[in-house]
Structures are given as C-alpha cells and as structure tokens.
N, C-alpha and C positions, 0 to 999 in steps of 0.2 A: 488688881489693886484698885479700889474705888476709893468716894470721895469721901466717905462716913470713915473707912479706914484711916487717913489724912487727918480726917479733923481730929478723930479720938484719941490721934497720938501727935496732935499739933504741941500740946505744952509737956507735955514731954519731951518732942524733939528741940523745945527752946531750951528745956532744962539741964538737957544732951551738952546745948552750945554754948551754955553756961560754964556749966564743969569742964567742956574741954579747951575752953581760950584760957580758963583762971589755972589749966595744968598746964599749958602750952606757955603761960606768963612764971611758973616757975620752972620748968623745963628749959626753957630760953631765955633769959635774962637779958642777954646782949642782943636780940629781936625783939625788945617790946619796940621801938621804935624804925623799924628800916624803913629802908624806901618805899614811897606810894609805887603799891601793883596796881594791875587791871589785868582782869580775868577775863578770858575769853572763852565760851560756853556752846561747844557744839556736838552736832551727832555724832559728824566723823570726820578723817582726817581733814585739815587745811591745808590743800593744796592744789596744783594747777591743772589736776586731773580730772576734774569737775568744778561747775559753773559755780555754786551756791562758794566751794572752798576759792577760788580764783577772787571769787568777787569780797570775801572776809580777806584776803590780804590785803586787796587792794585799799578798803574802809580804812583797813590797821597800819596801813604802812608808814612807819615812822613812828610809832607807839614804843615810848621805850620800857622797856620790865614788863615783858606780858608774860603771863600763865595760861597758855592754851589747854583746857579739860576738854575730855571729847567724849563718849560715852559706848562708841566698837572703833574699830577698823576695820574699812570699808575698800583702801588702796595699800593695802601692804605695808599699810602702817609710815605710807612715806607725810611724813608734818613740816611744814614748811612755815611754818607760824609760831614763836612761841621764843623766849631768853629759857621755858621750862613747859613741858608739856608731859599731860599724863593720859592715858586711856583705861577708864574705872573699867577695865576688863571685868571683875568681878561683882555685878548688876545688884543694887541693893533691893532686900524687899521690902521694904517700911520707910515710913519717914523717918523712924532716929537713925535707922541706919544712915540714911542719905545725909543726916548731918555728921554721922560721924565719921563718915567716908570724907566727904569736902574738910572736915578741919583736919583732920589726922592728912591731907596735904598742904593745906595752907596756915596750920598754926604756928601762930609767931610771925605773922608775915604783917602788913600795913593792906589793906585793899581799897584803893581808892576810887575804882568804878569797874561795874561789869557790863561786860557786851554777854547776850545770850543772845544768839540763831537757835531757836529750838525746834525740831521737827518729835523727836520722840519723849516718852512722858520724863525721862531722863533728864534731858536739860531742862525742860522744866521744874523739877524737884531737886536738882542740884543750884540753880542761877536762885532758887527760896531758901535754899540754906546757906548758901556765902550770903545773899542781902539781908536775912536775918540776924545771921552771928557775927556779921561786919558792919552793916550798918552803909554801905556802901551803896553808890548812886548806882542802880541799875537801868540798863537800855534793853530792853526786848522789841530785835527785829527780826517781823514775822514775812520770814522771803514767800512760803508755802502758808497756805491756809489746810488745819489740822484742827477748826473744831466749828464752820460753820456750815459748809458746802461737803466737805468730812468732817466725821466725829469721832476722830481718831482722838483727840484730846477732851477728858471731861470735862464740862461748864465749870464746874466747880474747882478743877483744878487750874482752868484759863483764867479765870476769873480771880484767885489769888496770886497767881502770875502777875497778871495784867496791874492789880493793883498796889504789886512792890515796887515796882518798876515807877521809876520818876521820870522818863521817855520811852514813848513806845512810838516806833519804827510801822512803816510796809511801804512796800515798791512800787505800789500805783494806786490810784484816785482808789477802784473797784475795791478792793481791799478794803483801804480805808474806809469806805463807807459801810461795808460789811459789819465789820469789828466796832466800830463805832457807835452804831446803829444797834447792835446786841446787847454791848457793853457799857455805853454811854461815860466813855474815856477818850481825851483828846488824842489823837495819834497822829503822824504826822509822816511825809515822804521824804525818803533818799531810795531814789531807784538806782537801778543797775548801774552804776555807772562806769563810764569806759576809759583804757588809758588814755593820758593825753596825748605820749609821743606816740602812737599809732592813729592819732585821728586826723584823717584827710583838713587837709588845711585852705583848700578853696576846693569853690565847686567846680567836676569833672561835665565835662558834656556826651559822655559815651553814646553812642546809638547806634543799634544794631540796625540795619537796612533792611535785611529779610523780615516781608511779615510772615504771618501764618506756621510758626514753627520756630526754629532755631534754638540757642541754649540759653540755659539760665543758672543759675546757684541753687542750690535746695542746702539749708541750713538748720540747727533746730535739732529737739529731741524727739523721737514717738511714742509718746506714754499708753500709747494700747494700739493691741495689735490694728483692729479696724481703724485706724488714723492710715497707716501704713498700708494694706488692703484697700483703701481706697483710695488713696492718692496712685497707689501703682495702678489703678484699675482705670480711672481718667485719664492718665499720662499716656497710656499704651494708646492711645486713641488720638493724642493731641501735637501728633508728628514734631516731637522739639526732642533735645539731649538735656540731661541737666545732671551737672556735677554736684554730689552730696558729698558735704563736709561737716562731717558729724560722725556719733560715735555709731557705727556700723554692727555693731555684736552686742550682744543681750543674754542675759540669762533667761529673760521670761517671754523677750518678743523673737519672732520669726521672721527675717530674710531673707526670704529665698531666694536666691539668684537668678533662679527663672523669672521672675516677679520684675527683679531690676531689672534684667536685660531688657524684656518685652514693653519697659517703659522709660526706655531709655534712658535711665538713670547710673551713673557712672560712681561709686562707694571710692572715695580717697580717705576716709577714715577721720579720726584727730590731728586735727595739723596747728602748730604753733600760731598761735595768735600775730604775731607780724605779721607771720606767712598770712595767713586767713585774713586779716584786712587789705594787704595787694590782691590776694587774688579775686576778693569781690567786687572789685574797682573794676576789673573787665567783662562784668556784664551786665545786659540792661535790669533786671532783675531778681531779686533774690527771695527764694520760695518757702515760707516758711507754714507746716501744718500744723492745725489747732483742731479741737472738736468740732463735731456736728452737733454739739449738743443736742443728741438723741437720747440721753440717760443710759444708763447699765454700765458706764466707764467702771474701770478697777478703781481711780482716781478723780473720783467726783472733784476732790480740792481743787485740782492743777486744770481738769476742763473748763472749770467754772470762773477759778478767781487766778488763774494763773497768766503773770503777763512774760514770754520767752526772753531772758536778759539778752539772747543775740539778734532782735530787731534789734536794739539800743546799740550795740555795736557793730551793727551793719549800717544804721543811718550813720553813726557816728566817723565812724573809718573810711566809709567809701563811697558815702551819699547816695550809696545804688537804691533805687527804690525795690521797696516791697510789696510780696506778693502774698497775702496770705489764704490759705486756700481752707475752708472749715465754715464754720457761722459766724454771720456777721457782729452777733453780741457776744462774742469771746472778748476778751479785754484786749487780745494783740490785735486784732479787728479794729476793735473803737481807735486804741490809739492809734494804728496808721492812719485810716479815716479823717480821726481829730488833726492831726499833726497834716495832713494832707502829702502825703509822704509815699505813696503806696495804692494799692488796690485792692478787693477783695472779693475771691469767689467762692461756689463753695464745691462739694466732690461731686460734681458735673461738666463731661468734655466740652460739651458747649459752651457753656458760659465761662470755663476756666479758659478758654481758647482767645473767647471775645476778650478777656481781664487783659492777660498778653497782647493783645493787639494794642490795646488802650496804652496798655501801659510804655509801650514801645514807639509810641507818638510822639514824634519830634517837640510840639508841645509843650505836653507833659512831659514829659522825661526830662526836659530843660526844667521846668515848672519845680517836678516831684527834687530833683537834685538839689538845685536851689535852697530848697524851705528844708532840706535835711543841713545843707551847708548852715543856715542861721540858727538851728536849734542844736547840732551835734558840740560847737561850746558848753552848753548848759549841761550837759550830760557827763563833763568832764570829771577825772578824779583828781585834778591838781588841788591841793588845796583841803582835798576833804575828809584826811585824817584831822588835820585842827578843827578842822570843823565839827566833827562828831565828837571828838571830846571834850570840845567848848560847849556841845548841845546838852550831851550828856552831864556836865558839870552844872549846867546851869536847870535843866531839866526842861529843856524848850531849844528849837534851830536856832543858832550862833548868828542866821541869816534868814532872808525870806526866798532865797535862789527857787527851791524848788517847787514852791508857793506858786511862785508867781512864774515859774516852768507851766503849770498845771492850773492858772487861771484860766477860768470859763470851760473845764473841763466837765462833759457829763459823767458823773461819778456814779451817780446812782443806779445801782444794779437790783434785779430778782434773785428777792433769800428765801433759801427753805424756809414752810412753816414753822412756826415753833414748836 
C-alpha cells in the first residue's frame, strides 16, 4: 500500500464519505443529532496487560461516550476502554475502503474529538477517515516513533496524519524534536504519566549498607535479544541479586534460565501495579536496560527515540533511584541524568559495579530520592483527562504543566539522513 495509491484514490475516498453520511442521514433520522462521541484509535486492545493500553485509560479516564476502534487483537481481545468498541478484524485495502469501514460504524453518530495512538498504517488511515467525514478535532499521540528512526510509516502518509490533526502529542523532549524538526508542526508533551493514588507521598531514605554487591529491582522491557545477552553477561560478574519485574516470556526473545541464574537475576513476572510500586520502595536501586546504540536493533524506533514509561513510575511511586545500564544518549539516560534522579552505565562489569557503588552513597541516595519526591507530582494523572480534552478542543495544552516539567531540557538529538 503506498503513497501514490492514497493520493489517487484520496477524492474518491471523500466522495465515499459523502454518500455514506447523506445514507446514514436517511437511514437514521432519529441520530442526526446524538450525543458528542470521541473516538479512541488504536492498534490493540486497551487494557492493563500492556504499557502503551494502561497508559490510554489512564489519559481517558473519565471520558464519557467513547468508541474504542482498534485495528487486531493482541490480548485475547480483553478491552477495557470503550461505552462501544470494535476490532476492524477485516483489514481494509485501499483508502475507500477504509472510509467505508469507519462510517458503516460510526454513521449517524455526532463525533466530537478523536484520540488516535497509532503504531500500524491502520490507525493511521482510519483516525483520516473519521477527521475527514466528521470534521472532528483530532489528537495524534505518537508514544512509539514509526517513521523517523523506523520507517515503518510512509512520509507521505505521516505527513497527512500529522496535518489533520489539530494537536499533536509525544512523551518526551527527543521525540519532539525529532517530529518537529522533519515536519515543521508544533507538537507538544504529555508523558507517561503515573497514578496518583500509588505515588509515594514523601521522600523514603532507604539504604542499603553493603557495598560491593547486594540487590536491586530490574524493571522495563528487552526489545532485542542483545539488550538481554548482555546485561546477563555483566551481572554474572558484578556479585548482586536482582529481582526482575516485568514481562518474563516472549515470542521472539530468549530467556534462558541458565543466563538468569548465573546472573543473579530472580524473573517474578507481571505483577499489579500497587503491588510493583511497594515493592520498589525496598530497594536502593532500580535497573532499567536501554540500547548500546550499536545499530542493527530489529527496533531502531524504540532504541533511539524511545523513553521506558516505568522510569516515570518508578520515580514517581517510590523515589528509588535509577539505574540505567545502555548508552548514555538513549532518551532514559538523558532524562535521569537531566532530572538528576539516577545513574548511568553502560554493558560493562566494571563500570556498572562503580554506578552501584555511587548510587548507594548515603549522599546521593538522600540527594537522588529527594529530587524524585519534587518532580513525581508533576507526572501525576489527577486531573488529566480534563486536561487533554480541553487541549484537544481547543487545539493547544489546557496548561503549561509539562512545558515547564521539561524547561531547559536538551531535546535535541542525532536524525537519520534524509
């Protein structure tokens, strides 16, 4: 499906959305006026079984008449978002189709703003046919980067995305400047942000006594196997335990349990969120892997522009400082650095050894909890469904919150050629 395909059948797919509202206007008579909807546009399911679905309730919560569209199922089809939800199981291949897939569900309906998370070329050609045939204020918030650092999405089809959309969204400075810098559209942050009744409400002074070893948290995803491979490969070396809480099974990556055992790493799997903010509270550190930015990732995107939404709720819940072990120009690098929150080594036993040391200095560790206690407020979610749909209505932040979270931040990062 390319971009000349799109265009060639661009006015004909308006003429699609023509005929099908003006049949949907005599088909329903008693729906030409209902209630203001809002659409909510995504890959897959929304729900608490992954970060990207966890974090769209949390945005939406309190959003009343939503239409969650999603475009597979990914978790057994379990949706926890939505007054009505559908899964275009049946993949359109043209653009009329994809307009006449979205109105043959939403015709006769009022749509008053769409949220679109797009990761596949789906949401994005579905979130241009409700904003066209509706006329409705769209938000496109880009969690994953899918067409600078990857070129999983075509210029041409980001690029007519980008400019339906009357706010557009990403999760951190990097991003932002990415996109901005390509595209020359203003974009603006809401990161990750964390519940409020789980976040640590004064700062903790934990410290572990033993230097040279002991335990810590490992948290976080492994998006390629060599992240994994080499963290186990330093670990086995740097005499400590550390409890990983995260998702443990893979379809494409490998854990081998020789691997854990030999570096001390103890797999508890997915554990509820309450639970998983107590339990980072009891240690001095919490270890999260990012690339070596060495090239050849399956996921250029996520090595390059991707910042881990569970730093933000590990500062947030339990002040534990972070450990992030990878290169220091990864965006979860910059940010703990920036925020001064943390440490960072990269996959060498020596120097990940020395990080620990540092980072277990009475100090510091008073120092790093502290500055996590003053900033884990701003990160909160009370508050920020009104907020994004005051941003989205008016097509600009409701607020300057996370503006000024993210003053004097260095944003600016190395883009692929063009």
């Amino acid at each position: 499906m390319t971009d000349s395909v799109f265009s060639l059948n661009r006015s004909l797919g308006q003429r699609l959305s023509s005929l099908v509202q003006d049949q949907a206007a005599c088909n329903f008579p008693e729906a030409r006026r209902p209630e203001p909807l809002s659409v909510v546009v995504t890959a897959n399911e929304v729900n608490h079984l992954h970060g990207t679905g966890s974090l769209v309730k949390r945005i939406c919560n309190g959003w009343d008449d939503i239409y969650s569209i999603r475009a597979r199922n990914d978790f057994g089809g379990i949706q926890e978002l939505g007054d009505w939800n559908a899964c275009l199981h049946q993949r359109a291949r043209s653009r009329p189709e994809f307009f006449g897939q979205v109105l043959s569900l939403l015709r006769g309906r009022n749509i008053s703003r769409i949220l679109c998370v797009p990761f596949l070329k789906d949401e994005f050609l579905t979130a241009i046919a409700i904003q066209k045939s509706f006329g409705a204020k769209l938000c496109g918030y880009l969690m994953d980067d899918r067409n600078i650092a990857s070129q999983a999405i075509p210029d041409g089809l980001m690029r007519e995305f980008l400019e339906c959309c009357s706010l557009r969204l990403t999760t951190h400075p990097e991003m932002q400047f990415a996109y901005e810098t390509k595209y020359g559209l203003p974009f603006h942050i809401l990161p990750a942000i964390v519940p409020w009744n789980l976040m640590a409400r004064e700062s903790t002074g934990l410290i572990e006594p033993s230097a040279g070893g002991g335990r810590g948290a490992l948290i976080g995803s492994f998006w390629e196997q060599t992240w994994f491979e080499r963290l186990t490969d330093v670990l086995s070396e740097c005499n400590c335990r550390i409890d990983w809480f995260g998702n443990n099974t893979s379809h494409w990556l490998r854990f081998a349990p020789k691997r854990l055992e030999r570096a001390g790493i103890t797999a508890h799997g997915t554990i509820p969120e309450d639970r998983l903010a107590e339990e980072l509270k009891k240690y001095p550190f919490v270890m999260v892997p990012v690339s070596a930015l060495e090239g050849g990732e399956s996921n250029p995107g996520v090595a390059r522009l991707s910042l881990p939404g569970r730093i933000l709720f590990a500062l947030a819940t339990a002040h534990t400082p972070l450990l992030i072990v990878g290169h220091a120009h990864t965006c979860g690098a910059r940010f703990v650095m920036h925020f001064g929150v943390g440490e960072v080594a990269p996959y060498d036993s020596r120097r990940l050894i020395e990080a620990m040391d540092r980072i277990r200095d009475p100090e510091r560790q008073a120092r790093m909890r502290t500055r996590a206690a003053e900033i884990g407020p701003l990160l909160s979610d009370r508050g920020i469904a009104g907020w994004l749909a005051q941003s989205i209505d008016r097509g600009a932040p409701a607020d300057d919150r996370f503006d000024a979270l993210f003053a004097g931040y260095h944003r600016t990062i190395a883009l692929p050629a063009a």
